[in-house]
C-alpha positions as CSV (number, residue, x, y, z in Angstrom):
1,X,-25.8,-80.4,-28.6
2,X,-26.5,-83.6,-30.5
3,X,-28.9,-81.6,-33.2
4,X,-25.4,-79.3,-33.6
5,X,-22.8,-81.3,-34.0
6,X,-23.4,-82.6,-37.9
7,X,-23.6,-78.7,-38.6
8,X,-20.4,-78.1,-36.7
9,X,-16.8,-78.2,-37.7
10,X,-14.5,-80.2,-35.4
11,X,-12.7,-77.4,-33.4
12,X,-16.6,-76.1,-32.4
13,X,-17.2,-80.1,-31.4
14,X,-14.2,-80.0,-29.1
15,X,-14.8,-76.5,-27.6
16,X,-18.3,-77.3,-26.7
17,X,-17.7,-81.0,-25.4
18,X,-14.7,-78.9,-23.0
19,X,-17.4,-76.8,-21.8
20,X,-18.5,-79.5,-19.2
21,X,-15.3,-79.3,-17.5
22,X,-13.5,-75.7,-18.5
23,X,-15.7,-73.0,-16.4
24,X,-15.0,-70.1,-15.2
25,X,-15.8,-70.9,-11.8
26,X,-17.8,-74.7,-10.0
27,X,-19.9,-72.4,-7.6
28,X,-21.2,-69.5,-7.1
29,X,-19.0,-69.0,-3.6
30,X,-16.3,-68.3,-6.3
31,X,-17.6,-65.4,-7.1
32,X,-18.1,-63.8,-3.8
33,X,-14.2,-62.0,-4.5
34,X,-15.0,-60.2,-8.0
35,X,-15.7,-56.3,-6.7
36,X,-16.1,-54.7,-10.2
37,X,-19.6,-53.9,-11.5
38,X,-21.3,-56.9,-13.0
39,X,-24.3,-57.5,-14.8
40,X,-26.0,-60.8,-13.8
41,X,-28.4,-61.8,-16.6
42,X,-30.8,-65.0,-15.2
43,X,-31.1,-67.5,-17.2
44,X,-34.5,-69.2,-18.5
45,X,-33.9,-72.8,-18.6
46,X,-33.4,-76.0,-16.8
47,X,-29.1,-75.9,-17.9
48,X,-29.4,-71.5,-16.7
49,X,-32.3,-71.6,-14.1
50,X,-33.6,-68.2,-13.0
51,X,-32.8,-69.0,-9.3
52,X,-28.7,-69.1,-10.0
53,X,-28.7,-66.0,-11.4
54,X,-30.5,-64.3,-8.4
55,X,-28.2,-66.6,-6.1
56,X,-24.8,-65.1,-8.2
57,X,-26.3,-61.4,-7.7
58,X,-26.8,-61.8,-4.1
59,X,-23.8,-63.0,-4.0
60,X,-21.9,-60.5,-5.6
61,X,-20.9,-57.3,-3.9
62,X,-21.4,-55.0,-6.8
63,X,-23.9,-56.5,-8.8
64,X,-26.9,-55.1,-10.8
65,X,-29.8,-58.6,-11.4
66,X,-31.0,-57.8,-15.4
67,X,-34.8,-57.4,-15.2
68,X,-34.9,-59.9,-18.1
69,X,-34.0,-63.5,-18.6
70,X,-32.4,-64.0,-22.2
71,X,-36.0,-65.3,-23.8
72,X,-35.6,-69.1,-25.8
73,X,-37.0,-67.0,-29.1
74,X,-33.2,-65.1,-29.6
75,X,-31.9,-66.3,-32.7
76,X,-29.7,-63.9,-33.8
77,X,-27.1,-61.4,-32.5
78,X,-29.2,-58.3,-33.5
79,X,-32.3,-60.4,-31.1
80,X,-29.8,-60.1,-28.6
81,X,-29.0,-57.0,-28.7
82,X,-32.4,-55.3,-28.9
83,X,-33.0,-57.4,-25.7
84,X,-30.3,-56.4,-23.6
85,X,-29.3,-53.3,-25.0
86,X,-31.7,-51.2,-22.3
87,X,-30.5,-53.4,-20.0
88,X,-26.7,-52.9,-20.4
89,X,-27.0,-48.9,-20.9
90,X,-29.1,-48.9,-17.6
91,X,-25.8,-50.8,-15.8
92,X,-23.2,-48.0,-17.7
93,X,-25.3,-45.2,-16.3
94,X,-25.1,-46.1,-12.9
């Protein structure tokens, strides 16, 4: 975050600093009441281990685990998407 900030512009400095206390939820127990199809996609680093994403989709009632962890070597939207594209279209077909 340090390397970003002299790139940033002040409003993306504030939104990321709020990060650290505006989540969606503090634990994965919070997550045990959403009953919709979701697509849990495990994380590959120490901030996203692996291990919290398999803990969320055991968790969740309706879940599908991505066979993929979102690789450090993304550095663009259209890396993304050619990553998770199969992935996604694999959860929409079932």
């Amino acid at each position: 975050m340090r390397d970003a900030i002299p790139r940033s512009d002040p409003a993306s400095i504030i939104a990321a600093c709020a990060i650290g206390r505006d989540r969606a939820f503090r634990s994965v127990e919070e997550l045990r009441s959403i009953h919709v199809p979701a697509l849990i996609v495990p994380g590959a680093d120490a901030r996203h281990p692996t291990r919290l994403g398999q803990e969320m989709a055991r968790s969740l009632p309706h879940d599908q685990l991505a066979p993929v962890a979102i690789p450090e070597s993304l550095r663009t939207a259209e890396d993304l998407s050619r990553a998770m594209a199969p992935v996604i279209e694999d959860l929409l077909d079932t």
